[in-house]
VOPAGU-2260 file (C-alpha; in pm, 1 decimal, decimal comma):
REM VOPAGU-2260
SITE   aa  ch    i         X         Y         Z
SITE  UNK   A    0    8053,2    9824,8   10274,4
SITE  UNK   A    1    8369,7    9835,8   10527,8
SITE  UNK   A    2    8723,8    9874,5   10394,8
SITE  UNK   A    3    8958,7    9608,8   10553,7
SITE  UNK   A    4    9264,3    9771,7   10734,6
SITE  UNK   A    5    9593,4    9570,6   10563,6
SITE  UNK   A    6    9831,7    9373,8   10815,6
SITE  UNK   A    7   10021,8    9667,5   11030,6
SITE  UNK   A    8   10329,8    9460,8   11116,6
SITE  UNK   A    9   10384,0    9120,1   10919,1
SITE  UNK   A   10   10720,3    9228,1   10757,0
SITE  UNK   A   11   10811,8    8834,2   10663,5
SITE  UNK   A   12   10621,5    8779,1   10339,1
SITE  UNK   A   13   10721,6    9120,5   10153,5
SITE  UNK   A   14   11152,4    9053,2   10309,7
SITE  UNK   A   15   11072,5    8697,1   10106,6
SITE  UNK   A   16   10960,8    8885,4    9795,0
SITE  UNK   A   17   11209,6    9174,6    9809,9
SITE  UNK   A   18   11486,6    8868,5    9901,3
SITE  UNK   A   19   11352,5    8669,5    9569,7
SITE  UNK   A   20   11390,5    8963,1    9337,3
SITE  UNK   A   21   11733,1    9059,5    9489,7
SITE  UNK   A   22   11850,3    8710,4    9401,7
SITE  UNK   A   23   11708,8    8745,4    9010,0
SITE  UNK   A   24   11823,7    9091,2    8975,4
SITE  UNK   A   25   12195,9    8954,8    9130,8
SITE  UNK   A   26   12197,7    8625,5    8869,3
SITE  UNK   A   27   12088,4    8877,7    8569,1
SITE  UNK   A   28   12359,5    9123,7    8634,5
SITE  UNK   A   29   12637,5    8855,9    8758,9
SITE  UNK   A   30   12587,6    8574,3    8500,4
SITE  UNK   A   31   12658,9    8769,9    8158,6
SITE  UNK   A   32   12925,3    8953,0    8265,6
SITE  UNK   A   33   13163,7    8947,5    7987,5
SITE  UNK   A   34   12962,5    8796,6    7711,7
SITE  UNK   A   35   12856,1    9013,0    7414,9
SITE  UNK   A   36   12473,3    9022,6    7414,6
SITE  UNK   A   37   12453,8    9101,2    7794,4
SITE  UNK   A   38   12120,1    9308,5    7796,4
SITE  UNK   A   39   11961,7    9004,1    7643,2
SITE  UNK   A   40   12074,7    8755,7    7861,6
SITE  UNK   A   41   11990,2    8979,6    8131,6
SITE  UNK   A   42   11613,5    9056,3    8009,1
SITE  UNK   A   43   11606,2    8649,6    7992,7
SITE  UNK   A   44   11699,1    8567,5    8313,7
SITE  UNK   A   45   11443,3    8795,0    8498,5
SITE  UNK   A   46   11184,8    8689,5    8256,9
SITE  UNK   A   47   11213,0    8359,4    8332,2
SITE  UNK   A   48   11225,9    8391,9    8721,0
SITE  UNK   A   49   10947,8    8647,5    8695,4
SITE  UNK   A   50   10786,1    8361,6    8443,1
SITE  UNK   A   51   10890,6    8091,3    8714,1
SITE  UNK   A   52   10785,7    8268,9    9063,9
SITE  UNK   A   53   10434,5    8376,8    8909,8
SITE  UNK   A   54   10333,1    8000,7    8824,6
SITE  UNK   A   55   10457,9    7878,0    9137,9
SITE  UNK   A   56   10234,6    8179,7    9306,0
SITE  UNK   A   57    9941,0    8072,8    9132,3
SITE  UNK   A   58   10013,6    7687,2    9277,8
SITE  UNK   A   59   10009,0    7817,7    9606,9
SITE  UNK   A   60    9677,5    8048,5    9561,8
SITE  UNK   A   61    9517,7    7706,4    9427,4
SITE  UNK   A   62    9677,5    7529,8    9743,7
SITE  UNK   A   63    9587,2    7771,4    9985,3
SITE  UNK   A   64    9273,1    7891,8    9954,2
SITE  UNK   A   65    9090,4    7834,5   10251,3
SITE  UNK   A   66    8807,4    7567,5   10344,7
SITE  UNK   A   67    8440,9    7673,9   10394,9
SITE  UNK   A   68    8318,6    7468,3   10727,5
SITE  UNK   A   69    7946,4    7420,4   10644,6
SITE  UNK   A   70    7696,8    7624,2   10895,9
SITE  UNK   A   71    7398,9    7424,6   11077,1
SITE  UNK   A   72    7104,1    7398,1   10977,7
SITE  UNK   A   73    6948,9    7728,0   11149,1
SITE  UNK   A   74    6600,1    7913,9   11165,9
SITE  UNK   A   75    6539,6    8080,3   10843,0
SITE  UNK   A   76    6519,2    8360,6   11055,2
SITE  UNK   A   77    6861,0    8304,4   11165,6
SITE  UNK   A   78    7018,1    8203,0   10815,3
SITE  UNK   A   79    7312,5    8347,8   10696,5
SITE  UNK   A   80    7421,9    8412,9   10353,2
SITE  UNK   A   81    7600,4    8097,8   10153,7
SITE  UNK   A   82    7912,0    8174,5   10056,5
SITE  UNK   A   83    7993,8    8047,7    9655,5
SITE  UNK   A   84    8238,0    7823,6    9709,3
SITE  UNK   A   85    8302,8    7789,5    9292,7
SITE  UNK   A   86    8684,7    7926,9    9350,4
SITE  UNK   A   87    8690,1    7626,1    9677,2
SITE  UNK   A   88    8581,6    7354,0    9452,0
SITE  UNK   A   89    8797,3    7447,2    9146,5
SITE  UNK   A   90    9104,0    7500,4    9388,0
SITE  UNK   A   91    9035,5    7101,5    9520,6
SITE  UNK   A   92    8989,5    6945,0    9164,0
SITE  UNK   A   93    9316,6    7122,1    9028,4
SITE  UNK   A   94    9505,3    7036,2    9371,5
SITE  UNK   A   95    9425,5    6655,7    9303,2
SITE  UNK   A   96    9470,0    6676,2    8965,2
SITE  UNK   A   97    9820,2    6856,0    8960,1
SITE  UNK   A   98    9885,1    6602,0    9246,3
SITE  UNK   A   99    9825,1    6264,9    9079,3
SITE  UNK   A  100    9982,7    6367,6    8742,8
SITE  UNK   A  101   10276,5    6483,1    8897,3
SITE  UNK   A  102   10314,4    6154,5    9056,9
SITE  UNK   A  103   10225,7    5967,5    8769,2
SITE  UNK   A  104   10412,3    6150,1    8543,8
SITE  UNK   A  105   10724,4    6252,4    8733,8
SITE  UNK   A  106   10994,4    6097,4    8465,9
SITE  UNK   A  107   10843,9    6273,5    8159,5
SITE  UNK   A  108   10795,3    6590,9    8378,8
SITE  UNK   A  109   11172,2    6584,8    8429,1
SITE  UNK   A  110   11247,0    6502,3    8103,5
SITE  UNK   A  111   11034,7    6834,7    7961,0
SITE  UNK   A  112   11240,9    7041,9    8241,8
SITE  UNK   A  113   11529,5    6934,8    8073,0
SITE  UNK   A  114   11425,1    6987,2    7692,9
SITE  UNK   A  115   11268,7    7327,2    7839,5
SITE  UNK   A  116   11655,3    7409,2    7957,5
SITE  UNK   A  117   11819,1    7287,8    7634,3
SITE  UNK   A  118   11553,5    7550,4    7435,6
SITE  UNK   A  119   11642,8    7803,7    7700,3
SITE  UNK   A  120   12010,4    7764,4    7700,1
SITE  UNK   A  121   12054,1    7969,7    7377,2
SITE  UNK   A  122   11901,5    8295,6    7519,4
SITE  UNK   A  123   12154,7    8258,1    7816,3
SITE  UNK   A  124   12454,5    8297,3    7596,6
SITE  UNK   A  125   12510,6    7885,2    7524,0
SITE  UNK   A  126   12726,5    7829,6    7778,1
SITE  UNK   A  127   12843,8    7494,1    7900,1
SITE  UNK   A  128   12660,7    7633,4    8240,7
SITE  UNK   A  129   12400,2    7756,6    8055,3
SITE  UNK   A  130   12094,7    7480,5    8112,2
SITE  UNK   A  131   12230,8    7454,5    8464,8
SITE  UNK   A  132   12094,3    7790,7    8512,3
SITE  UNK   A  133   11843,4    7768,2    8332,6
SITE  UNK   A  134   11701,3    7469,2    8556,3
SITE  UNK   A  135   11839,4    7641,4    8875,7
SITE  UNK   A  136   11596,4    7922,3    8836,4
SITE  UNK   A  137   11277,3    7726,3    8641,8
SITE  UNK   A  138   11267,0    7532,5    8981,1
SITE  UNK   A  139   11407,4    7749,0    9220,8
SITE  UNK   A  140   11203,5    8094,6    9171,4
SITE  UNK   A  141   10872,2    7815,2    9126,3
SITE  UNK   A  142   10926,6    7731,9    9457,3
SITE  UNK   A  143   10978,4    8066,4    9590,0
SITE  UNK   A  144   10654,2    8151,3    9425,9
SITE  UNK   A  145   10471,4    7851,9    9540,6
SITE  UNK   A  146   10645,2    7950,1    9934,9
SITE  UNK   A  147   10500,2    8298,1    9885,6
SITE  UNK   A  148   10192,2    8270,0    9692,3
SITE  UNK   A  149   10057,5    7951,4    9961,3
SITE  UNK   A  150   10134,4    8232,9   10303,4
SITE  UNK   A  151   10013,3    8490,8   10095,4
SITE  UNK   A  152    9675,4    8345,5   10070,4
SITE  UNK   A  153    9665,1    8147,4   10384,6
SITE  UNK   A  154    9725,8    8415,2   10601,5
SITE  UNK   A  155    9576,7    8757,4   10418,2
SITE  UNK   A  156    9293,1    8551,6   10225,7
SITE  UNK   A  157    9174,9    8300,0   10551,8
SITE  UNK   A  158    9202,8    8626,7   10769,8
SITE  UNK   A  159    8980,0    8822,7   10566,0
SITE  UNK   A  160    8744,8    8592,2   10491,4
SITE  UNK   A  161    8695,8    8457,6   10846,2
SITE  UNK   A  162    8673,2    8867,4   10960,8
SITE  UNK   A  163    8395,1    8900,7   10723,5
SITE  UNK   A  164    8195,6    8633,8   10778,6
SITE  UNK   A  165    8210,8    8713,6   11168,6
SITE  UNK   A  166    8080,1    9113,4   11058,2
SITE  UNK   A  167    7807,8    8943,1   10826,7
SITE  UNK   A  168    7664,7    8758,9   11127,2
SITE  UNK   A  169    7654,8    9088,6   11315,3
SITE  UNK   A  170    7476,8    9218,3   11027,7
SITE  UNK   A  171    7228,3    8999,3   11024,4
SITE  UNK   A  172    7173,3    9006,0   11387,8
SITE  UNK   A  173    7130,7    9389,3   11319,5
SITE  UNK   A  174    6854,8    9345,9   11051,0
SITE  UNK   A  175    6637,7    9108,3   11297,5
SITE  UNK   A  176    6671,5    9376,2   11576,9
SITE  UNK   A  177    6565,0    9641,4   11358,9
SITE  UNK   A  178    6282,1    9411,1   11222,5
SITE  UNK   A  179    6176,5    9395,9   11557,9
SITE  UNK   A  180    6172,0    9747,3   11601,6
SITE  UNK   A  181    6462,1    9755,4   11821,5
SITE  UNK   A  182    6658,1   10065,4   11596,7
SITE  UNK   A  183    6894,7   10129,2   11883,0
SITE  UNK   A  184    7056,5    9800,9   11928,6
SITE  UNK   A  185    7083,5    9786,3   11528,3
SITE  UNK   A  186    7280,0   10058,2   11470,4
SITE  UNK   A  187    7533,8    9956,8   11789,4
SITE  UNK   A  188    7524,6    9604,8   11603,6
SITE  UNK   A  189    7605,6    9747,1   11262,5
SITE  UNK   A  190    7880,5    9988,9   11436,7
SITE  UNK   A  191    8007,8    9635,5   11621,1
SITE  UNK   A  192    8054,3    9454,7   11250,9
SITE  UNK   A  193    8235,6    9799,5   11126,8
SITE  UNK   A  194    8442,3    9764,4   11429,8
SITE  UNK   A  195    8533,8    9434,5   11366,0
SITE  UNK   A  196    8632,2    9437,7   11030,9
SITE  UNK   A  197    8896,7    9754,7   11072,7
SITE  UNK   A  198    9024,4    9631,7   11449,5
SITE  UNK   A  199    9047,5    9244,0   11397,9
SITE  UNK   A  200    9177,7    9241,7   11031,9
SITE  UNK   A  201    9531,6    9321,0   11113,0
SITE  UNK   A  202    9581,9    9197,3   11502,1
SITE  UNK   A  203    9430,5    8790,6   11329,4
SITE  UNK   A  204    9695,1    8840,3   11027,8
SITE  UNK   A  205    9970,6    8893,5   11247,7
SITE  UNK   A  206    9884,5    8570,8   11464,6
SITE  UNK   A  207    9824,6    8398,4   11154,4
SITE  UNK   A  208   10165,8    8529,1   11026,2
SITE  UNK   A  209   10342,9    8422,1   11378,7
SITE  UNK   A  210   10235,4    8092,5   11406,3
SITE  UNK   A  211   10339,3    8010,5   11040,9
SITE  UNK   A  212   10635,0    8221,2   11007,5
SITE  UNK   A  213   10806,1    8263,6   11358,0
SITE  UNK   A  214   10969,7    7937,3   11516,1
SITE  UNK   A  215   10840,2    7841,0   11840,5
SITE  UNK   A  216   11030,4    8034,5   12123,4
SITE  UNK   A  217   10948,6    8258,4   12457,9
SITE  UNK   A  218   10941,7    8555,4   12291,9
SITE  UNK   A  219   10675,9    8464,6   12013,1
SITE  UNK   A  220   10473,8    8350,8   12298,3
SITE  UNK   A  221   10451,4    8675,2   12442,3
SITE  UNK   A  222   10370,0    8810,0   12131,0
SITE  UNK   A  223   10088,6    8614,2   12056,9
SITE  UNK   A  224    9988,6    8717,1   12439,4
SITE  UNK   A  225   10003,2    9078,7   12348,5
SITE  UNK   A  226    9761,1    9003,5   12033,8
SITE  UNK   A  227    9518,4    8789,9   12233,7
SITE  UNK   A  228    9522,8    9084,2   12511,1
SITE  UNK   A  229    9409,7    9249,8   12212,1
SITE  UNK   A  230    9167,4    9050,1   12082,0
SITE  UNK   A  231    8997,2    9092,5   12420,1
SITE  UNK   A  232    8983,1    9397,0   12459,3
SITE  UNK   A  233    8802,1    9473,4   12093,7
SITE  UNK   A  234    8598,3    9188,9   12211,3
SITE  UNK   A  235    8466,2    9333,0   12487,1
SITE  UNK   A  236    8184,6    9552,4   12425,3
SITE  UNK   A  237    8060,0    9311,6   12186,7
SITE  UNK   A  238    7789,7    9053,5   12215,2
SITE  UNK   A  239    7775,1    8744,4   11974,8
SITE  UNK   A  240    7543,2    8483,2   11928,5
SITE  UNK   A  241    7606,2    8101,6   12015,9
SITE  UNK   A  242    7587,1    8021,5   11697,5
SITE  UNK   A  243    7895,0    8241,4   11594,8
SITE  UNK   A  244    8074,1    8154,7   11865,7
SITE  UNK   A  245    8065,5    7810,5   11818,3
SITE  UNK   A  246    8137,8    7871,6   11435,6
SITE  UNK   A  247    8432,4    8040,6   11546,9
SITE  UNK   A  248    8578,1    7765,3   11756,6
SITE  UNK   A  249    8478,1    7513,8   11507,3
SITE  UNK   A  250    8688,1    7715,0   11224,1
SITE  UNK   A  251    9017,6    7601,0   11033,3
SITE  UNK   A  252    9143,1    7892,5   11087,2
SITE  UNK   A  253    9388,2    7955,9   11403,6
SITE  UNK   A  254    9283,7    8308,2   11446,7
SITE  UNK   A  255    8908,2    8227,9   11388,3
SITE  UNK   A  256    8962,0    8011,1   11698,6
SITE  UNK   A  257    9195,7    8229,8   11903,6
SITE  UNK   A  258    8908,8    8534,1   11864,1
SITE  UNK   A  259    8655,5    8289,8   11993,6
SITE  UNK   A  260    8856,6    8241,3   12308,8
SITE  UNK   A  261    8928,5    8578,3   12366,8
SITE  UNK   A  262    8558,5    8661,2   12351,2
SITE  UNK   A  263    8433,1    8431,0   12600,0
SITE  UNK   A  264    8749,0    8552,6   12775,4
SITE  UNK   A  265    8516,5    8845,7   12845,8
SITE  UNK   A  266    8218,0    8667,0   12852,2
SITE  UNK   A  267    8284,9    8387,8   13117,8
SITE  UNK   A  268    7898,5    8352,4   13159,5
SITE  UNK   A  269    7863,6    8216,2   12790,9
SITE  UNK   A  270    8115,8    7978,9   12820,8
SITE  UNK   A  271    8010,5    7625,9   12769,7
SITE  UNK   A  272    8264,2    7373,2   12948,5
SITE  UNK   A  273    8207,7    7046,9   12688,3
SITE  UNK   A  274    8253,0    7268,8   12409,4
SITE  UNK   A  275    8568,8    7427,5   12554,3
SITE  UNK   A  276    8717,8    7064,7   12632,0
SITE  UNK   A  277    8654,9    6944,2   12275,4
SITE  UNK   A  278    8856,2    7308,9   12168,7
SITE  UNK   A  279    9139,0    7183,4   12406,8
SITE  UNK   A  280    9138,2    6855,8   12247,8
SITE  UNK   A  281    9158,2    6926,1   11859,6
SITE  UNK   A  282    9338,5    7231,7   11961,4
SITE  UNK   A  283    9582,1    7371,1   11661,5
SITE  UNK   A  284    9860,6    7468,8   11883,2
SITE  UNK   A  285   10009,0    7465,3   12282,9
SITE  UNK   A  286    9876,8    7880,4   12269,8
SITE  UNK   A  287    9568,9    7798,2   12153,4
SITE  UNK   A  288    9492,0    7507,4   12391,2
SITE  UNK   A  289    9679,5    7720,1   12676,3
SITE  UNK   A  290    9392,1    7983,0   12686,8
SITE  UNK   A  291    9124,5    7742,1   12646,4
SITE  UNK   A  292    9214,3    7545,6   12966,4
SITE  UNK   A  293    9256,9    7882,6   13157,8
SITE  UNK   A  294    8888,7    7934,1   13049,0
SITE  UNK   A  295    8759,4    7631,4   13162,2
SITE  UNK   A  296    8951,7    7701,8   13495,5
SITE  UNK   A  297    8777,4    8038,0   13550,7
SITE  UNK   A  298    8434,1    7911,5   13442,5
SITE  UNK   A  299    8493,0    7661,1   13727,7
SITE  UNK   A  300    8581,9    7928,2   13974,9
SITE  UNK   A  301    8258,8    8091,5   13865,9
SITE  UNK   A  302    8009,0    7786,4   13983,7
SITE  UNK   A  303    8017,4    7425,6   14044,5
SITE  UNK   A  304    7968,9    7179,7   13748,4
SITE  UNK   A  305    7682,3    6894,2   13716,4
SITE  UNK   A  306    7830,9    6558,5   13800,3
SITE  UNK   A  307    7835,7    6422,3   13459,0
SITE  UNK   A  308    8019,4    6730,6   13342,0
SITE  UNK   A  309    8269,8    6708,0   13576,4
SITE  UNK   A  310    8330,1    6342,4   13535,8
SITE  UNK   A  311    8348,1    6359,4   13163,9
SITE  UNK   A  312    8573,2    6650,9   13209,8
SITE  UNK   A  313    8808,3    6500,9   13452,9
SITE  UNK   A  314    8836,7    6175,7   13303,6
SITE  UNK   A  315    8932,8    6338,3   12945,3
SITE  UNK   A  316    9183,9    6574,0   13059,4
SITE  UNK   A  317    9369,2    6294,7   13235,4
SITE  UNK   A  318    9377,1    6136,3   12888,5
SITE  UNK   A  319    9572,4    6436,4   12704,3
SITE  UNK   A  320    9925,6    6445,6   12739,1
SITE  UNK   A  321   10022,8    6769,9   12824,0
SITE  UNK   A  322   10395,7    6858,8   12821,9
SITE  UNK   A  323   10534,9    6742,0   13151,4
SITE  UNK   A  324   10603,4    7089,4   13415,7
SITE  UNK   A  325   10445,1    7281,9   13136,3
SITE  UNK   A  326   10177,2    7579,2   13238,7
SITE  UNK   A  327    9889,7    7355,7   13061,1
SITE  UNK   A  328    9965,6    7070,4   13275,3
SITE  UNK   A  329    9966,7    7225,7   13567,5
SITE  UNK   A  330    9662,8    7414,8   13469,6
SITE  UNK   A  331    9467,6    7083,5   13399,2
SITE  UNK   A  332    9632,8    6950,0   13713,7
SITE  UNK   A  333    9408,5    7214,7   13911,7
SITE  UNK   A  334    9101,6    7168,6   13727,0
SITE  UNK   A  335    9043,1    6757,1   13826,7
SITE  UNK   A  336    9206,0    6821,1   14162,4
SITE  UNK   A  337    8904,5    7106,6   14183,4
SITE  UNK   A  338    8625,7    6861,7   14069,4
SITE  UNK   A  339    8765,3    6605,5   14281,4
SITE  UNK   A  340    8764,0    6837,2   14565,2
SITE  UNK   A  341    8403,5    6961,8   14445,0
SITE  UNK   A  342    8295,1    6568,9   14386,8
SITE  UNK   A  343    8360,2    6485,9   14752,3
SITE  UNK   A  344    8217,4    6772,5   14887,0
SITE  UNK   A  345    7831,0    6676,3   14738,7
């Protein structure tokens, strides 16, 4: 129904592929030199690191292909569509599979690498260096292709799933409003879900593709500021239900998580303060649980907590150890000194 926008500015996976090829292009023209049958030997060579890279890429697809998390049981006026999880289940067998063989069978596997480099050696001229090479590039475009084919999927596949699933709730939200007569609100619903499909697609592929690609420094912090800023303000005019929401911060997925922040970023009277503090305790990263504690800081300046809340609150952010004169610390210092403060005060 909506066409999904590609990642705008996630140059690191197609540098790794261009990089991969340069390096099997180099070894095919280098490696012959002077030998008679050098288009041969140069055909070989990038048909066996094309050969090599593809299996590894299919590994990595079978690796990374993202986890469904199971939906509630909900109304069956509220129920969403099941998602065939065939390719999931398929992906898990062969992972454990491939897994325990490999470990089972790890001598003969090396021996077969090395009978597959003795057959190979002929086609690379029969040089004493010949299997060498042969091995070099069996293992090392594999793991290239494994590398690429596991981000690849992780980032572009997870992203897009995660976006869609997030439109189809809209959807459906659409369809009861319009059963109920309510036309105008369906359409603005429907024009929400095309919204969020094209604007979300490429800003949660580039946080996906910064948190697994970048190393941790100042400056991809600010990045990932500049995409949550974003987030927010796509998020804005949008209304969600609880049950998304809390499917969002429930998700595997970092960005699935980091859009559910942002939303109730914008939507401070939605926020519930237990589920934020279990989001800051299984957070996936210092970002992620960053922006949840300055949530749960402005829901507090927005009205006083029941006593049980605030005990359970304080009590459990004094148990998470927060890097010492970090922002989070100092965040979750002024959240318990607040309910202390609001504790003596009743």
């Amino acid at each position: 129904m909506f066409a999904l926008r590609p990642p705008g500015k996630f140059k690191a996976l197609p540098a790794a592929v261009a990089a991969c090829l340069a390096v099997a292009v180099g070894i095919a023209l280098i490696y012959p030199l002077g030998q008679a049958n050098y288009a041969s030997i140069f055909t070989t060579i990038l048909a066996l690191a094309g050969a090599s890279a593809a299996g590894g890429a299919l590994l990595g697809f079978l690796f990374g292909i993202p986890r469904t998390v199971a939906d509630g049981q909900l109304p069956q006026t509220l129920r969403r569509v099941t998602p065939n999880t065939n390719l999931e289940q398929i992906s898990d067998w062969l992972t454990k599979i491939i897994v325990g063989v490999s470990l089972v069978q790890l001598g003969t596997i090396v021996d077969s690498l090395s009978r597959l480099a003795r057959s190979i050696a002929p086609a690379l001229g029969s040089q004493p260096s010949s299997q060498t090479v042969a091995v070099c590039l069996i293992v090392g475009f594999a793991i290239a292709g494994l590398l690429a084919g596991w981000t690849g999927t992780r980032i572009h596949l997870a992203t897009a799933i995660n976006q869609s699933d997030l439109a189809i709730d809209l959807i459906r939200q659409a369809k009861l409003a319009s059963q109920n007569g309510d036309e105008e609100t369906a359409e603005l619903l429907k024009d929400q879900a095309a919204e969020i499909l094209i604007s979300l697609q490429p800003i949660s592929s580039e946080y996906e593709s910064l948190r697994s690609a970048v190393q941790p420094s100042t400056h991809r912090t600010e990045q990932m500021k500049m995409l949550f800023d974003e987030l927010r303000d796509v998020l804005r005019p949008i209304v969600l239900d609880l049950t998304t929401v809390s499917n969002l911060l429930d998700s595997s997925s970092d960005s699935s998580r980091l859009i559910g922040l942002a939303y109730l970023e914008t939507h401070k009277e939605e926020v519930d303060t237990l589920r934020i503090l279990k989001v800051i305790q299984t957070s996936h990263s210092a970002f992620e649980q960053n922006n949840a504690l300055r949530l749960l800081r402005a829901k507090l300046e927005l009205q006083d907590w029941a006593d049980d809340d605030a005990t359970q609150i304080s009590s459990a952010l004094e148990r998470i150890h927060f890097t010492p004169r970090s922002e989070r610390k100092q965040i979750a210092r002024d959240i318990t000194e607040r309910l202390t403060d609001q504790t003596l005060n009743l």
